[in-house]
Steps between C-alpha positions, in 0.01 A plus 500: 500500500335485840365842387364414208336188654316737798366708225387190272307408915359842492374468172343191542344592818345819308432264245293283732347811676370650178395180359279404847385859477384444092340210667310682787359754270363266200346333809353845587376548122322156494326622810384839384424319161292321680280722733533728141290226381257419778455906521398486129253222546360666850469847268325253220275394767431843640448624137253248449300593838471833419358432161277283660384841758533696237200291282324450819481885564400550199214234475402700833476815351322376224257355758421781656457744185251227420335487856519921450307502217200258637514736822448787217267359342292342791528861614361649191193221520433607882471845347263397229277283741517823773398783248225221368340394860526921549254561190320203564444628903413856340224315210365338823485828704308645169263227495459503850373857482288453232340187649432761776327737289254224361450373891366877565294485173362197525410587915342794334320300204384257793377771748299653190343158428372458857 
């Protein structure tokens, strides 16, 4: 009998020792339940920045295809005005020579009339 009552003690005390242990770990799971869900909302939130740099990088690159193609363009205009203000210095070289030539006939016209 006094067997039988030490083992019912030892049970009991097992008992107790498992049941504070159950409790210790479900205390455990709330926490990682827990920072489970405040991870998930930080990773919601990180999600969300990087969408946000994502649209901004690509509103950049837009940007500058757009600032690319006035730099083209302006580039192609330069071009245009440069060749033109080369033929128009070349006309004016052409007419400065002739000009020239009617100087020298015109000297010789008025050395004939005096």
């Amino acid at each position: 009998l006094a067997q039988s009552e030490c083992d019912r003690n030892g049970l009991k005390e097992n008992v107790d020792s498992l049941q504070a242990s159950l409790s210790n770990v479900q205390e455990e799971c709330a926490t990682l339940t827990n920072d489970k869900e405040g991870m998930s909302v930080e990773i919601e939130n990180l999600n969300s920045e990087l969408d946000e740099a994502k649209e901004a990088l690509s509103a950049a690159a837009s940007s500058k295809a757009d600032v690319q193609l006035k730099l083209e363009e302006n580039e192609s205009r330069l071009s245009k005005a440069l060749s033109d203000l080369e033929e128009a210095a070349a006309a004016h070289q052409l007419v400065d020579g002739e000009n020239a030539g009617f100087r020298e006939k015109l000297e010789l016209v008025q050395a004939q009339l005096d």
